[in-house]
N, CA, C and O atoms as a DFTB+ gen file, in Angstrom:
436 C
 N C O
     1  1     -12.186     -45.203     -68.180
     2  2     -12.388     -45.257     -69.616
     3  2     -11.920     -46.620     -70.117
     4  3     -11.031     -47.317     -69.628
     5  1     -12.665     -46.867     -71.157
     6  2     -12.453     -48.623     -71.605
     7  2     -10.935     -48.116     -72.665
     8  3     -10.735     -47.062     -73.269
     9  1     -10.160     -49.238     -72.555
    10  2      -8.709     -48.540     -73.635
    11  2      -9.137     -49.006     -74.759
    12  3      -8.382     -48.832     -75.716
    13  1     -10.302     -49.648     -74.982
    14  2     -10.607     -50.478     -76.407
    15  2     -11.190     -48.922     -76.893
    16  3     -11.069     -48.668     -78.092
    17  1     -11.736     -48.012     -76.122
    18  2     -11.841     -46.833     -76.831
    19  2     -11.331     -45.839     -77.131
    20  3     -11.830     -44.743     -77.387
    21  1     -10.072     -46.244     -77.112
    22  2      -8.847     -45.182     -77.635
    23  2      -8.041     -45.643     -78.571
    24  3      -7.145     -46.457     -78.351
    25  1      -8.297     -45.172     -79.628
    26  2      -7.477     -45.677     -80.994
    27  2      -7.136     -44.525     -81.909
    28  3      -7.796     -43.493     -82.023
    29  1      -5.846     -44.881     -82.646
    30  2      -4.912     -44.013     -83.340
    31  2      -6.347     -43.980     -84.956
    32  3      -6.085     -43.272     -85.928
    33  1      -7.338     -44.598     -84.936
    34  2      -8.165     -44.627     -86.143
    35  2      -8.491     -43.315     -85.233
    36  3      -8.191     -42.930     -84.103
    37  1      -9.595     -42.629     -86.791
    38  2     -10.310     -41.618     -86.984
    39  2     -11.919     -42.164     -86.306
    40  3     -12.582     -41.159     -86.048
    41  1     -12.351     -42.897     -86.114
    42  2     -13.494     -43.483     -85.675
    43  2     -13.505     -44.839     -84.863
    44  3     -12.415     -45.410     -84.879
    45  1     -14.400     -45.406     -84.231
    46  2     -14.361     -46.814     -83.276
    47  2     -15.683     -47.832     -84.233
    48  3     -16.877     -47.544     -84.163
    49  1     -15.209     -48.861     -84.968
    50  2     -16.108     -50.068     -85.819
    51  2     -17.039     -50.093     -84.661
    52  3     -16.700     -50.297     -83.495
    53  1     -18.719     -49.779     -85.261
    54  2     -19.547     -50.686     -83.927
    55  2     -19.911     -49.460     -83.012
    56  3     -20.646     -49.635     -82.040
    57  1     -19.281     -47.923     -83.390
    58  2     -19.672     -46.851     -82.197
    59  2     -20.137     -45.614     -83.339
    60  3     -19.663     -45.537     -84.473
    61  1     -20.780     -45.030     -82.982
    62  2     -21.101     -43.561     -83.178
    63  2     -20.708     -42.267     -82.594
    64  3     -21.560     -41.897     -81.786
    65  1     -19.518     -41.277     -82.737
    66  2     -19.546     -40.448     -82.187
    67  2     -20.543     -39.352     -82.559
    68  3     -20.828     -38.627     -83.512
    69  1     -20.946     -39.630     -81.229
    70  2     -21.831     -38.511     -80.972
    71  2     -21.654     -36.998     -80.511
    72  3     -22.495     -36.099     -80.500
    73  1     -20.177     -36.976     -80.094
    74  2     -20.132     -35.375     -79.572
    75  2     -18.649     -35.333     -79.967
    76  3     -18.025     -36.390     -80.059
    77  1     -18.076     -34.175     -80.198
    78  2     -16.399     -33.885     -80.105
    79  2     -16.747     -33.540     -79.589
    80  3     -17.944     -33.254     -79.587
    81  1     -15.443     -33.163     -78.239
    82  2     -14.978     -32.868     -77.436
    83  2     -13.473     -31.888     -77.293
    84  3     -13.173     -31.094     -76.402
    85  1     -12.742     -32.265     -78.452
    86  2     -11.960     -30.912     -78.406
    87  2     -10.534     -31.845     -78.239
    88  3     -10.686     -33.056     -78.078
    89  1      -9.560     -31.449     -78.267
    90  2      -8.010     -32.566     -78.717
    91  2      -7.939     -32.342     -76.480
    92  3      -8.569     -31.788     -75.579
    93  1      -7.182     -32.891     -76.606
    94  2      -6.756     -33.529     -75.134
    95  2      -5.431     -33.793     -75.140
    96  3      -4.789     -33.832     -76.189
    97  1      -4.817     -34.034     -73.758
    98  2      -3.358     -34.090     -74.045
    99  2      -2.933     -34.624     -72.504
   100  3      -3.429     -34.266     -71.436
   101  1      -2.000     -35.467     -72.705
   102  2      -1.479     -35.751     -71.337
   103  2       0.477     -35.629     -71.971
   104  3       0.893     -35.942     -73.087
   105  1       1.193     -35.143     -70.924
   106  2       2.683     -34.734     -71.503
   107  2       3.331     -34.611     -69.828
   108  3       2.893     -34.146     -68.775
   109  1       4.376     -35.177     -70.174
   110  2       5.620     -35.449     -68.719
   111  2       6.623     -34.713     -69.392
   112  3       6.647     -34.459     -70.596
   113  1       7.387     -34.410     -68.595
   114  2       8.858     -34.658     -69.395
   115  2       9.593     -35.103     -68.128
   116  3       9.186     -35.088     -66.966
   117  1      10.996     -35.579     -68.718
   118  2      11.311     -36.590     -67.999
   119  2      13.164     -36.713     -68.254
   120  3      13.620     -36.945     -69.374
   121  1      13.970     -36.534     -67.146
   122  2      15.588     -36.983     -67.868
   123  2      16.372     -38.193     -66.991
   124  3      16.015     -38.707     -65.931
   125  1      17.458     -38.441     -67.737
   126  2      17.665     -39.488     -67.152
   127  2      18.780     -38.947     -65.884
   128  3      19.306     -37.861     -65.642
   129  1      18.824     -40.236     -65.268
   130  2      19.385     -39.634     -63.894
   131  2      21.083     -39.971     -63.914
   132  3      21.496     -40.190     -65.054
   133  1      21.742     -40.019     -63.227
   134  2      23.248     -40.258     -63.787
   135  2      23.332     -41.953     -63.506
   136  3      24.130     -42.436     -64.310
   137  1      22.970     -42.591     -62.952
   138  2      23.019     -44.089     -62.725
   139  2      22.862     -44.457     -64.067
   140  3      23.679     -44.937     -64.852
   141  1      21.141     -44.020     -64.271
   142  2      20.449     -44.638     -65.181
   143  2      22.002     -44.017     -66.801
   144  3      22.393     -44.731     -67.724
   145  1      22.383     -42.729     -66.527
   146  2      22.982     -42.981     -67.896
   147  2      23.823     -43.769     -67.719
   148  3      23.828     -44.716     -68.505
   149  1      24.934     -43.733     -66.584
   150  2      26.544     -44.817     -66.524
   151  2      25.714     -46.456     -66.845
   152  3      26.417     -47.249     -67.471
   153  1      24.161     -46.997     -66.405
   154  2      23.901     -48.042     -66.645
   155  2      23.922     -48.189     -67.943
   156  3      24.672     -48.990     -68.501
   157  1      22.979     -47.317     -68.639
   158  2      22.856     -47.126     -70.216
   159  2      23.829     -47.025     -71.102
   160  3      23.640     -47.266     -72.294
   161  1      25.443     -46.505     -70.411
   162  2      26.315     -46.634     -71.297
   163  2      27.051     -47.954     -71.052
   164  3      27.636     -48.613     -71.912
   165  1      26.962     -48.176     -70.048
   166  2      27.686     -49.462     -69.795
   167  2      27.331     -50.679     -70.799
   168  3      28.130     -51.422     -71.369
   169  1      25.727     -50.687     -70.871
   170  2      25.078     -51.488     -72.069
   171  2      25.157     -51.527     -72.940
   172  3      25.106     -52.522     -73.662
   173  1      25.347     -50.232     -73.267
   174  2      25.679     -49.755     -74.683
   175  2      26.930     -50.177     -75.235
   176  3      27.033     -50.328     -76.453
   177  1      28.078     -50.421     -74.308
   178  2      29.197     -51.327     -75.200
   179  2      29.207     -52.680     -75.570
   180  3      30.129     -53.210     -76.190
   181  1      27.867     -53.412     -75.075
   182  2      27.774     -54.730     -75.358
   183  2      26.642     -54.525     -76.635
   184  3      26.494     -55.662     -77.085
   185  1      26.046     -53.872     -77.175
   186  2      25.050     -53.420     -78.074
   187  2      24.055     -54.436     -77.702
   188  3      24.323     -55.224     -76.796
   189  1      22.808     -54.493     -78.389
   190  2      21.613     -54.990     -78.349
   191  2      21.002     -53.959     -77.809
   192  3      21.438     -52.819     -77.651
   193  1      19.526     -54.591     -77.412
   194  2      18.504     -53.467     -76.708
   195  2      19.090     -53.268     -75.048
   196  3      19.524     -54.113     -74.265
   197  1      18.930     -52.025     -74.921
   198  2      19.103     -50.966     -73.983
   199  2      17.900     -51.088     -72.941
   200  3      17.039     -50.208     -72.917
   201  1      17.839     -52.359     -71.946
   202  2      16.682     -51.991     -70.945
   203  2      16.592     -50.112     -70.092
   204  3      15.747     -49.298     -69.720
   205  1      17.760     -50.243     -70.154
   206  2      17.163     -48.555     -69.008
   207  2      16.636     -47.565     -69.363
   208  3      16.012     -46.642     -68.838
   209  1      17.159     -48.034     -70.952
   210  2      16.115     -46.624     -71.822
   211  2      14.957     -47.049     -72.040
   212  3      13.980     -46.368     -71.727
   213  1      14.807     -48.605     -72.787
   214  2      13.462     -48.485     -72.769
   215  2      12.507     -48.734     -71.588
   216  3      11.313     -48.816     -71.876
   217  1      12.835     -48.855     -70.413
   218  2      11.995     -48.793     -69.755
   219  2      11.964     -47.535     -69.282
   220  3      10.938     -47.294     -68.646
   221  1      12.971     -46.373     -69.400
   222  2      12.420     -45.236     -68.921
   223  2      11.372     -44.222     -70.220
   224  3      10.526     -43.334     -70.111
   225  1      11.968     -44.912     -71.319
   226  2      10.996     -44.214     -72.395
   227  2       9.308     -45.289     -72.377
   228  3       8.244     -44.904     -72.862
   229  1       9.480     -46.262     -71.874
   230  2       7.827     -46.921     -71.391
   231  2       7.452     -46.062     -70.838
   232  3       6.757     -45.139     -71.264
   233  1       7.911     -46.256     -69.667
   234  2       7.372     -44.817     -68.373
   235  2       6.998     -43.721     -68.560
   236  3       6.251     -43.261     -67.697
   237  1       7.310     -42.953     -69.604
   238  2       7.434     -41.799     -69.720
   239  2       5.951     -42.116     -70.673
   240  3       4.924     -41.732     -70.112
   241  1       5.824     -42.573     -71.626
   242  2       4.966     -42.905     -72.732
   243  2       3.514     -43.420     -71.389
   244  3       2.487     -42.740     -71.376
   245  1       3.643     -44.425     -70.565
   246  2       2.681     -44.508     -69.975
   247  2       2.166     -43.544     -69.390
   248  3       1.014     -43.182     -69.628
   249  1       2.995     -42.933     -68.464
   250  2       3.159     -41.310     -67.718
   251  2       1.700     -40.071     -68.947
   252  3       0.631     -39.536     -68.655
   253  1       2.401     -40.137     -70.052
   254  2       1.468     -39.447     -70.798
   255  2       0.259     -39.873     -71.253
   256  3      -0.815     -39.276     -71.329
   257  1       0.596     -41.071     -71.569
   258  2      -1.082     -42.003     -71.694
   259  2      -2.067     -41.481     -70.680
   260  3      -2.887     -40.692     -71.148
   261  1      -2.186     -41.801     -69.145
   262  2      -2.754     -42.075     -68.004
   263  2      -3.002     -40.456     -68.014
   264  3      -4.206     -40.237     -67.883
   265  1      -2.257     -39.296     -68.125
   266  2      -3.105     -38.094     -68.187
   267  2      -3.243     -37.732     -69.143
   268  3      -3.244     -36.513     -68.968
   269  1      -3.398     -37.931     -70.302
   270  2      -4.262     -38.343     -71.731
   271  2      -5.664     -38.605     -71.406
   272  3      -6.534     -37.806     -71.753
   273  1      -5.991     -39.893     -70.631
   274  2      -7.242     -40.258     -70.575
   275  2      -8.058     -39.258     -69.413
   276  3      -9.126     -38.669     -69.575
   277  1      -7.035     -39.283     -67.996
   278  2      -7.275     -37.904     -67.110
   279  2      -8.226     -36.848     -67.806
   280  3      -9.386     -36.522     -67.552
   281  1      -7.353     -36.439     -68.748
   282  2      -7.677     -34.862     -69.327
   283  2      -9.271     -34.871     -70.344
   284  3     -10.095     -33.987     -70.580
   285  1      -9.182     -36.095     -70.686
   286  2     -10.260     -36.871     -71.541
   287  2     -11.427     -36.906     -70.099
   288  3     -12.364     -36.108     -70.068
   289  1     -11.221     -37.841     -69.068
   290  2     -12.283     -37.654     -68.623
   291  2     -13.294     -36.757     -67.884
   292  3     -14.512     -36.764     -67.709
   293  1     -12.182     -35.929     -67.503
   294  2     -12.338     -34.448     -67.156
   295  2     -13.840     -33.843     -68.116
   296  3     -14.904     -33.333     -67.767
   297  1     -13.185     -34.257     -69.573
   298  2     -14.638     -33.474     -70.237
   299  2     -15.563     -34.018     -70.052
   300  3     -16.649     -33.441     -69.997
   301  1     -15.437     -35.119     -69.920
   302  2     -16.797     -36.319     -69.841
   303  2     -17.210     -36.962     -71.143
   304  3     -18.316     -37.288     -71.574
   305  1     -15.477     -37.083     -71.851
   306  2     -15.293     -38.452     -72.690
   307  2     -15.201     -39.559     -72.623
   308  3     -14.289     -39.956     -71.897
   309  1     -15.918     -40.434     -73.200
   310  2     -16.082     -42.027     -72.894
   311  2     -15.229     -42.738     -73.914
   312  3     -15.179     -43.959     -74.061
   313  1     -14.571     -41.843     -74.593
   314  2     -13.210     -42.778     -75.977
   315  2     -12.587     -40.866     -76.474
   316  3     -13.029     -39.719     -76.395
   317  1     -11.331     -41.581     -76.977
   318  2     -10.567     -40.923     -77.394
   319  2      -9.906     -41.624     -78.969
   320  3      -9.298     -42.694     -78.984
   321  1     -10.182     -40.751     -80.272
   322  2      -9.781     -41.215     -81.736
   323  2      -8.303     -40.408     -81.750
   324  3      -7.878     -39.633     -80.893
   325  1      -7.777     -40.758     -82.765
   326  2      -6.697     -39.737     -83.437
   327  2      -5.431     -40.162     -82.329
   328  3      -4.470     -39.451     -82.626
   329  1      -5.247     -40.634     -81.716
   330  2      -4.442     -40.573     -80.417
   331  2      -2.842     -40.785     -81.058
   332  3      -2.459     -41.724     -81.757
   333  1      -2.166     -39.774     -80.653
   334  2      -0.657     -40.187     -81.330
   335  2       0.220     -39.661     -80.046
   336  3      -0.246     -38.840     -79.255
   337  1       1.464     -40.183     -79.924
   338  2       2.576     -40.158     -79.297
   339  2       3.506     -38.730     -80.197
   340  3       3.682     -38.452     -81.384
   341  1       3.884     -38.161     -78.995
   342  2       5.092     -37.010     -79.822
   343  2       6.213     -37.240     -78.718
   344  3       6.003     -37.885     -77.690
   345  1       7.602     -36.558     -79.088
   346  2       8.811     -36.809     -77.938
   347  2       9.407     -35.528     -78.424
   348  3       8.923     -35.265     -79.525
   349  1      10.309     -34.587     -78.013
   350  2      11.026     -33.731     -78.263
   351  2      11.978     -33.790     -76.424
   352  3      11.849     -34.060     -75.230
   353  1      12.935     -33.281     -77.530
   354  2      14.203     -33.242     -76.599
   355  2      14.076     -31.695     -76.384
   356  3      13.943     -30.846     -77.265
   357  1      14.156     -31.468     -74.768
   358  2      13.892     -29.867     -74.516
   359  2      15.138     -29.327     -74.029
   360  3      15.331     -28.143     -74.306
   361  1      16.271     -30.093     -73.185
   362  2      17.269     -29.489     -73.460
   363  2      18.223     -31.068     -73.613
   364  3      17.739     -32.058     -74.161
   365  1      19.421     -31.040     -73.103
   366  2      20.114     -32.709     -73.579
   367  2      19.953     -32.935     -72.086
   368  3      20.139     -32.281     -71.060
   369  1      19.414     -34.461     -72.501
   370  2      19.395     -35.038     -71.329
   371  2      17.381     -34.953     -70.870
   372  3      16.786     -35.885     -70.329
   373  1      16.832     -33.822     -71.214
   374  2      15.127     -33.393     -70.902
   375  2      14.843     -33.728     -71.895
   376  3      15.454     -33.390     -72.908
   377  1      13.544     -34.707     -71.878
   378  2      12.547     -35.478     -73.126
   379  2      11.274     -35.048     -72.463
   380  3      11.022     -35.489     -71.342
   381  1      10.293     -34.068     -73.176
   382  2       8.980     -34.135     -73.779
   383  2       8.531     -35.397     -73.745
   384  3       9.342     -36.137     -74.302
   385  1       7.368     -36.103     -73.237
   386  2       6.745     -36.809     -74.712
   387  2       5.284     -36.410     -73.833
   388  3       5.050     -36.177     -72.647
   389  1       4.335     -36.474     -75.263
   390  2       3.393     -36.136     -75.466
   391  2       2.617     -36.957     -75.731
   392  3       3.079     -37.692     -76.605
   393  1       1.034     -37.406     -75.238
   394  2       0.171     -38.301     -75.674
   395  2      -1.025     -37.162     -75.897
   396  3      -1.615     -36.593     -74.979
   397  1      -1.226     -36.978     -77.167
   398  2      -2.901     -36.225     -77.384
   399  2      -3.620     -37.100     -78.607
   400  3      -3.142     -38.018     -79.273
   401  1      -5.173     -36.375     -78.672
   402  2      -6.047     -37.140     -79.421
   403  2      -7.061     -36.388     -79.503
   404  3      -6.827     -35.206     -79.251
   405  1      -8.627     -36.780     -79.898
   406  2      -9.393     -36.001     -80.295
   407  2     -10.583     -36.801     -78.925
   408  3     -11.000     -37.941     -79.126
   409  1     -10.980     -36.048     -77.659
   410  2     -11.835     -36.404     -77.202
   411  2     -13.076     -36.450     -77.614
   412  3     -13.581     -35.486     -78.190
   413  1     -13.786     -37.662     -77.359
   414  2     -15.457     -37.816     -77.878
   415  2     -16.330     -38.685     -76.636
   416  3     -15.877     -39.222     -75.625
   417  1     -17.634     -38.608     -77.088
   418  2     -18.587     -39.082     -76.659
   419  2     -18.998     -39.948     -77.596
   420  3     -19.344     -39.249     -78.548
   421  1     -19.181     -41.269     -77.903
   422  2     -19.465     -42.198     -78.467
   423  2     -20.645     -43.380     -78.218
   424  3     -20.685     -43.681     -77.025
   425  1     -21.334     -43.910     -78.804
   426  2     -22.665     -44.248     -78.566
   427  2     -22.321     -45.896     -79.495
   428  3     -21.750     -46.031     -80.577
   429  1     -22.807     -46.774     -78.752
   430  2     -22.561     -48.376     -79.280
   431  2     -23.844     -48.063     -80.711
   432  3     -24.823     -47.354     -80.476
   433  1     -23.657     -48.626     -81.962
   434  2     -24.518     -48.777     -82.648
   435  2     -25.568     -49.794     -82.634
   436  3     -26.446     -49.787     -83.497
């Protein structure tokens, strides 16, 4: 799938959807491991940005992207509109996150 056809808009400038397809969803969950927290706190007393989190909250966000589009192509969607990120904490320490959207079939104008 082209990523130029996946956007948080309601429609793609220049395309026609031609078919819904039905919401889609790609979702990990994901916790951190004890390194990764003693690293994360260790950082955390010097403040600024926190590499271990954000690269494990990248991961996790890519993680859901990539079966986002999976689940998308499965139907035999060629773009995905509406596309938003969700996160919930499932217990402390377990993070949700969620990538869904509205699968379509879309046609160049």
């Amino acid at each position: 799938m082209d990523h130029s056809l996946i956007t948080t808009s309601t429609g793609l400038e220049g395309y026609r959807v031609v078919k819904h397809l039905g919401v889609v969803r790609g979702i990990t969950v994901r916790s951190r491991s004890v390194a990764g927290n003693i690293a994360g706190g260790f950082q955390s007393l010097f403040g600024g940005r926190l590499s271990i989190y954000v690269e494990l909250c990248e991961n996790a966000r890519e993680e859901a992207y990539q079966l986002l589009i999976q689940h998308a192509q499965v139907l035999g969607a060629n773009a995905i509109i509406n596309m938003r990120y969700d996160a919930n904490e499932v217990m402390q320490g377990i993070t949700e996150v969620l990538a869904y959207g509205t699968a379509v079939v879309v046609e160049k104008i």
